[in-house]
N, C-alpha and C positions, 0 to 999 in steps of 0.2 A: 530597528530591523534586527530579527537576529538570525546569527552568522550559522551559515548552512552545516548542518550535522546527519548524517542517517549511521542508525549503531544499531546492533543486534545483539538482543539479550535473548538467552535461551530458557527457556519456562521451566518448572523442574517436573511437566508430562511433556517435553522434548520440544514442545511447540514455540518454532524460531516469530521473534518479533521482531520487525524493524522498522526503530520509529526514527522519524522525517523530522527537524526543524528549521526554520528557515524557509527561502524560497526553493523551489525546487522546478528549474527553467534548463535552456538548452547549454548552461555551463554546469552546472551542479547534476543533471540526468547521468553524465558518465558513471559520476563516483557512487550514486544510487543505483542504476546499474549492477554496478561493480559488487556490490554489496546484495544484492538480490541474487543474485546468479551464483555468488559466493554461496548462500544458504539455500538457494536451489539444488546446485550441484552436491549439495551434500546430503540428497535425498529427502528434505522435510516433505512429508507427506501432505501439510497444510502449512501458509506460511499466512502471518496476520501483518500487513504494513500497518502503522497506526501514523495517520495523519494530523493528530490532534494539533501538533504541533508548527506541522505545515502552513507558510502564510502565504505562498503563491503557488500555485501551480499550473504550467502550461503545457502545448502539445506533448515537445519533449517528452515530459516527465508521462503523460498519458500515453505514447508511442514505447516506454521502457515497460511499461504496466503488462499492455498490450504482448508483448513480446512473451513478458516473461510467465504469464499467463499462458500463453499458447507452448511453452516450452514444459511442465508441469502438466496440460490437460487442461480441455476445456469443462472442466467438474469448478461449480461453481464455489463450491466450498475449498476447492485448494489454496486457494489466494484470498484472503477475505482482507477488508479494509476500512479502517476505524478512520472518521469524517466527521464530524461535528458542525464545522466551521462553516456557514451557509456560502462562503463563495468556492470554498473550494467543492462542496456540494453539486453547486451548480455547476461549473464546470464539468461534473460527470453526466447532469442530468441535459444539459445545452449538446452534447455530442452524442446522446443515447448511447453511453456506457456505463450507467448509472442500471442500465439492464445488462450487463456483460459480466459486470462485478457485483456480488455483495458487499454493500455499504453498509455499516453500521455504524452507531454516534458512540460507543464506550468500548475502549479495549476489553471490559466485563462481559460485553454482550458479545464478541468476537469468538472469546473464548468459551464461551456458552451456549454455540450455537445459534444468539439472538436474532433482533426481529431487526428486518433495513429499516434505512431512513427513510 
């Protein structure tokens, strides 16, 4: 298992990322959180979560999503989020927010504009 991290690197067209490892459940949601609202607040106009690294994800961590999405705008291109990993896939697509959020499989396509999963 590995030990829970969310970091954000800043892109050098401004565009904040912040990527998930580990699981990401009702103890570790704080500090992700914590770190979303951080790069919210400081005005990014589009923020990409990249999940790739992500190896659980539960309500929690979908209820911080939710929030910080609805604090940003509901424009779906503000929050976009890189997902590969078919469980945690599913997990968006089992609660029908897999229609709320753009998903896509490569931080390439993220930033590209690309196509969902």
């Amino acid at each position: 298992m590995t030990e829970f991290r969310a970091e954000t690197e800043l892109l050098a067209d401004e565009t904040p990322v912040v990527s998930v490892a580990g699981e990401l459940d009702m103890y570790t949601a704080p500090a992700f959180e914590e770190e979303l609202l951080k790069v919210a607040n400081n005005g990014a106009g589009r923020i990409v979560v990249d999940l790739s690294e992500c190896e659980f994800l539960d309500s929690t961590a979908l209820e911080v999503l939710v929030r910080v999405r609805k604090r940003l705008g509901e424009h779906d291109d503000r929050l976009l989020l890189v997902a590969s990993h078919r469980n945690i896939v599913k997990v968006f697509e089992i609660t029908g927010l897999d229609r709320a959020f753009t998903i896509v499989a490569t931080r390439a396509s993220a930033l590209n504009g690309g196509v969902r999963v």
